[in-house]
Structures are given as C-alpha cells and as structure tokens.
C-alpha positions as CSV (number, residue, x, y, z in Angstrom):
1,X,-22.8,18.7,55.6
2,X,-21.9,15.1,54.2
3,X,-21.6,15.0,50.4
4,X,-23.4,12.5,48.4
5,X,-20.6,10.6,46.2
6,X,-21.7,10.0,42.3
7,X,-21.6,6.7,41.0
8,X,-19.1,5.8,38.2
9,X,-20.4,5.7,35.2
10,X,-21.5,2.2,33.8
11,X,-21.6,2.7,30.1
12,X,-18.2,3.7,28.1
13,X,-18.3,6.2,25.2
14,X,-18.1,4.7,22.1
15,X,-16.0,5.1,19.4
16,X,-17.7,6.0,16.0
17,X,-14.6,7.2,13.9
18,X,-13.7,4.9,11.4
19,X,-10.3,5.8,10.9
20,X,-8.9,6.8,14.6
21,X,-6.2,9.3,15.1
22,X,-2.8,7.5,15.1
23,X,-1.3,8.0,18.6
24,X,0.5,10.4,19.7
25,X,4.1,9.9,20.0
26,X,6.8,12.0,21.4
27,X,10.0,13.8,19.6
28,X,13.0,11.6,20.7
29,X,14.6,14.8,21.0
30,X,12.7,15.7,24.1
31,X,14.2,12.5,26.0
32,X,18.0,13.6,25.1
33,X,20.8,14.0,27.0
34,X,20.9,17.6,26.0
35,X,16.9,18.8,26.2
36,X,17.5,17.1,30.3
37,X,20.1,18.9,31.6
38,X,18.6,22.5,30.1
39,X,15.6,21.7,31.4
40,X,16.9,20.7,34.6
41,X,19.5,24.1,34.6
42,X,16.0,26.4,33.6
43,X,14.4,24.7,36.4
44,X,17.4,25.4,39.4
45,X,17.6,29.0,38.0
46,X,13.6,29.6,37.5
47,X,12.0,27.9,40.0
48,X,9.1,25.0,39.4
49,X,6.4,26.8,38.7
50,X,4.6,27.9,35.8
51,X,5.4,31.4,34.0
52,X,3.0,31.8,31.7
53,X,1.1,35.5,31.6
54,X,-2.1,34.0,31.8
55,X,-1.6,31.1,34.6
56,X,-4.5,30.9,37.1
57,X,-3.4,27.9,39.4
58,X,-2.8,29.1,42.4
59,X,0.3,29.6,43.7
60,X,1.2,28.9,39.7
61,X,1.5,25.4,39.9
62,X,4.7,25.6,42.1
63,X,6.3,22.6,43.1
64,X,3.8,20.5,40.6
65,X,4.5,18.9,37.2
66,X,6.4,21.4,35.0
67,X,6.8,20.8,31.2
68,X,9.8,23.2,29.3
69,X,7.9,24.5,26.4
70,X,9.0,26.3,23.2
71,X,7.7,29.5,23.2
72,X,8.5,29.7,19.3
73,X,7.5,26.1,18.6
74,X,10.2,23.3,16.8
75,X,8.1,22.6,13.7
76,X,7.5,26.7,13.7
77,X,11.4,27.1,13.3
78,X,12.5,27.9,17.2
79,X,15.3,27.6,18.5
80,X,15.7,23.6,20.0
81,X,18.2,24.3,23.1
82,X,17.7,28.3,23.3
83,X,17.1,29.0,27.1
84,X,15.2,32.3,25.7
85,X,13.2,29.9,23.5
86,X,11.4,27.9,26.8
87,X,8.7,28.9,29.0
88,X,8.4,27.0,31.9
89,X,4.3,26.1,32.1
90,X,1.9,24.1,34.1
91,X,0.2,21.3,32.6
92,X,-3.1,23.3,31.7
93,X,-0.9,26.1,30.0
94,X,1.2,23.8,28.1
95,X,-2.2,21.9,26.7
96,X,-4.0,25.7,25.8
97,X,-0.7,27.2,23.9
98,X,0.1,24.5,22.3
99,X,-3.5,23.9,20.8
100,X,-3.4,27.2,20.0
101,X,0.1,27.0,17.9
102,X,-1.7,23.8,16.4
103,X,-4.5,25.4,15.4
104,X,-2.8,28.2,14.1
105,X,-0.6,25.9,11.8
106,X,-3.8,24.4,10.8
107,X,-5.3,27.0,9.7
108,X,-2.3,28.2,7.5
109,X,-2.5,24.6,5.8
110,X,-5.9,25.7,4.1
C-alpha cells in the first residue's frame, strides 16, 4: 500500500522570547589532544555502541554516532580523563542524562 507523503510545513515557528538563550558552545577541552585519543582508546577496547542500562535502539546504536560521556559530570566534579568516569552512549542517551544531570543542578541552585 503506497503512502501518502505530508507536505512540509509552510509557516515557521516563531520566536516570542525576548531575551534568547545564548548558544550553546562547546568545552575546548572536549576537542583536545588528550579527550581524542581516550575516546578513540575506550572506543577500540569497547566497541561503538551505546552502554547505557536503559538504551532501546536496537542493536544499541552499534556502529552509529557515539559521544564519550562523563558518567560523574565535569562541572559535578568527575574525573576529566578517568576511563571509569565515561560511558559510551547513543545520541538519544547522551541528550536524556545529561538533561537530567542539568536539571538536577538546577534544582540545587534554588
């Protein structure tokens, strides 16, 4: 059975913030000499694919986009170049836990 295709949407969202969030910049430290070649040792030794608990790509996201992530965040006092310290996670579990460490921080600040 053919699929009827939507058509794209004609009118944009609109923007009703008056002060927009400044964007988002990454640490220098994760484009260092040093966070690349742990990443890329984790990565020969672990496998690409993702290795969080609660994953549910299939096939955990193996051989897609991989992103080290601090299980004990930086700016939460973890260790920077700890191998113990980084979870190899997909894309989707990277954005989830590290909201939730956001949010948790947040939440401390009031």
């Amino acid at each position: 059975m053919a699929r009827i295709k939507a058509a794209p949407l004609a009118i944009k969202a609109a923007e009703y913030r008056t002060a927009p969030p400044p964007a988002k910049m990454p640490d220098p430290f994760y484009s260092s000499t040093a966070w690349r070649a742990l990443m890329a040792d984790i990565i020969a030794q672990r496998g690409r694919c993702c290795e969080d608990p609660d994953c549910s790509k299939p096939d955990r996201g193996r051989g897609g986009r991989i992103f080290g992530d601090h299980i004990v965040e930086l700016r939460d006092g973890g260790a920077p170049l700890d191998p113990r310290n980084i979870m190899l996670r997909c894309g989707a579990c990277h954005t989830r836990k590290t909201a939730a460490a956001r949010g948790k921080r947040m939440a401390a600040r009031y």
